[in-house]
C-alpha positions in Angstrom: 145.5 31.0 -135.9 146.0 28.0 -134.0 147.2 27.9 -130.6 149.2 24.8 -128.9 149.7 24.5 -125.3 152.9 22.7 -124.2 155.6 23.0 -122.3 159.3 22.2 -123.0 159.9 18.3 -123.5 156.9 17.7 -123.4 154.2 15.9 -126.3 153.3 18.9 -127.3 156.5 18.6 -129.3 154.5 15.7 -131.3 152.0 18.0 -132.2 154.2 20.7 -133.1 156.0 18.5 -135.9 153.2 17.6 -137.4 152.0 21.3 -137.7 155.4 21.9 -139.4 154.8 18.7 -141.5 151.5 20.1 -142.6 153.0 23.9 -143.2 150.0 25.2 -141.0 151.0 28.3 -139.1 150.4 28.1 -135.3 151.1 30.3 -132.1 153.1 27.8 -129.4 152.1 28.5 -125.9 154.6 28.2 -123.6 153.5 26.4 -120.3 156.4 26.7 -117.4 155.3 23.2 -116.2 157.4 23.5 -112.9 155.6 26.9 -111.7 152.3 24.5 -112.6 150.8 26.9 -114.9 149.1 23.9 -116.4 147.2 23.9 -113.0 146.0 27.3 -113.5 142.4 28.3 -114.2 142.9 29.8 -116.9 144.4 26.7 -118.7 142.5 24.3 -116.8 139.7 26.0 -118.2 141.0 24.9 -122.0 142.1 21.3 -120.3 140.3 20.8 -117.0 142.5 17.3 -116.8 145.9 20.2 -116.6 147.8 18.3 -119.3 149.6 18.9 -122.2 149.4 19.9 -125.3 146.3 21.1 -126.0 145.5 22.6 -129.4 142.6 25.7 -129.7 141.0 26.0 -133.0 138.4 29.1 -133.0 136.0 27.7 -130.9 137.3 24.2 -131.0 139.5 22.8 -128.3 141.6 19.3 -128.8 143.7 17.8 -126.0 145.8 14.5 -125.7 148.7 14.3 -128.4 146.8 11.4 -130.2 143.4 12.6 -130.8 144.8 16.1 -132.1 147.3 14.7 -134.3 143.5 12.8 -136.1 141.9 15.9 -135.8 144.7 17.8 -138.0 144.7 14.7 -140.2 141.3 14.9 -140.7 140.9 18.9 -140.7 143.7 18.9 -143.5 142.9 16.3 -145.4 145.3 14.2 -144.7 143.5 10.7 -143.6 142.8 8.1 -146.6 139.3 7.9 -148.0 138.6 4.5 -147.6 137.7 3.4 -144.1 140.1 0.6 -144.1 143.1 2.7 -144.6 141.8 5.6 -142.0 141.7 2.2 -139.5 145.3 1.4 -140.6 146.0 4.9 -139.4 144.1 5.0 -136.5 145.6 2.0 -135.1 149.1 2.8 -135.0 148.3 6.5 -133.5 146.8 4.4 -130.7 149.7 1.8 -130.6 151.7 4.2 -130.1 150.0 6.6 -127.3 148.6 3.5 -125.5 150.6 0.1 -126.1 153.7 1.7 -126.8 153.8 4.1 -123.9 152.1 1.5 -121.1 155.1 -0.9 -122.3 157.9 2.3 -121.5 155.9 3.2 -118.6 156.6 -0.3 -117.0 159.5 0.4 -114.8 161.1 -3.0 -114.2 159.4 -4.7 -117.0 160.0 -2.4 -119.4 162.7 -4.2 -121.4 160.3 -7.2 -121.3 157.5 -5.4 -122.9 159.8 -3.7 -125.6 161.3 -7.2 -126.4 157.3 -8.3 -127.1 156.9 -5.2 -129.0 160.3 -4.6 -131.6 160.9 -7.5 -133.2 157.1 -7.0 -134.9 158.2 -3.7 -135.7 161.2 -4.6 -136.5 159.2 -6.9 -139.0 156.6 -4.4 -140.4 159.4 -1.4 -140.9 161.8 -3.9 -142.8 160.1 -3.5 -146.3 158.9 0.1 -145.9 160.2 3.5 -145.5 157.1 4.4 -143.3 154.9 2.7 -141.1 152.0 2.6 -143.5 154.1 2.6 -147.0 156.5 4.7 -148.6 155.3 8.1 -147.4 155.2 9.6 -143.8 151.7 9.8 -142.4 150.3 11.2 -139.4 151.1 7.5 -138.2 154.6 7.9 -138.6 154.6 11.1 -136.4 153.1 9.3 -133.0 154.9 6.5 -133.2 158.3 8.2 -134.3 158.0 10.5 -131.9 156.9 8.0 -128.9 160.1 5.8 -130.2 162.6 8.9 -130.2 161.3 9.7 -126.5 161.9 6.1 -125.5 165.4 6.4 -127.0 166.3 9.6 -125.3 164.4 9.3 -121.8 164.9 5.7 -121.3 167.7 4.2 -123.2 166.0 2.1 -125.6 168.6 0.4 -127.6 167.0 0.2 -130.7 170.8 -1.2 -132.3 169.2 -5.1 -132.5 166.6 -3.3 -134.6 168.0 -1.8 -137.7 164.6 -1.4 -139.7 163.9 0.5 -136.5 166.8 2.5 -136.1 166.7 3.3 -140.1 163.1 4.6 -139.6 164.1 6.7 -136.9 167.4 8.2 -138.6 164.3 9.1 -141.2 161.9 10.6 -139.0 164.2 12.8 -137.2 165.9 13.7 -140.5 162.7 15.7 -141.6 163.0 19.1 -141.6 159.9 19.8 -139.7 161.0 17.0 -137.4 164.3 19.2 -136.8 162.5 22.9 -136.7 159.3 21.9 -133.9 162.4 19.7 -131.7 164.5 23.0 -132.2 161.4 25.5 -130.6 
């Protein structure tokens, strides 16, 4: 069985819905982050960086929330054939766990960065249901999640965006959305 490595709040949560997207049983390892268990050897030896999540597979270990939400896609089947679309794919995970975050991470010029970044959003999400189309893909579960944290931790007003706001109400709609923010 799977095992992810998280602790409360954290990305691991990311992971975690996608699992319950993808109906793949896993066991959800409970770090206690402020007795820094993610800073002891036995976990550093799974993640020497002492991050979360981290996802063990038999004798394959994943860590950073991006690059094991593509290795599920890929393991499961669920990236598009055609290289083009897989690109599609790829680059909104890494919007989303690099531009996206950077821009919250900015302090001060955080509502600066989010006012370069929504209104192309805003754009793209206005004829879709889902960031790639008109079904949720492992796309939709980095950068919905990313924009529900940025919501909750920092405030983001996402009420000039309504394509945004819609797309949210969708993503946290989802029942595996509600049962991995529930655990």
């Amino acid at each position: 069985m799977l095992k992810l490595y998280g602790g409360s709040r954290s990305r691991a949560m990311i992971v975690a819905w996608y699992l319950e997207e993808l109906h793949i049983p896993y066991e959800f390892v409970r770090l206690d982050m402020a007795a820094g268990e993610h800073r002891q050897a036995d976990y550093l030896a799974i993640n020497p960086m002492g991050k979360v999540p981290a996802l063990v597979d038999g004798e394959t270990v994943v860590w950073e929330s991006g690059a094991i939400l593509l290795y599920l896609a890929d393991k499961y089947g669920q990236l598009p054939g055609e290289v083009g679309q897989r690109g599609h794919i790829y680059q909104w995970v890494l919007f989303s766990n690099s531009t996206l975050v950077q821009a919250l991470a900015q302090g001060e010029k955080r509502e600066q960065e989010m006012a370069k970044l929504l209104p192309p959003l805003q754009q793209i999400l206005s004829d879709r249901e889902y960031i790639t189309g008109s079904e949720l893909t492992v796309a939709d579960v980095a950068l919905g999640s990313i924009l529900g944290f940025a919501v909750q931790m920092f405030g983001l007003d996402v009420s000039p965006y309504p394509a945004i706001g819609a797309y949210l109400q969708r993503c946290s709609g989802r029942p595996a959305f509600q049962k991995a923010m529930a655990g």
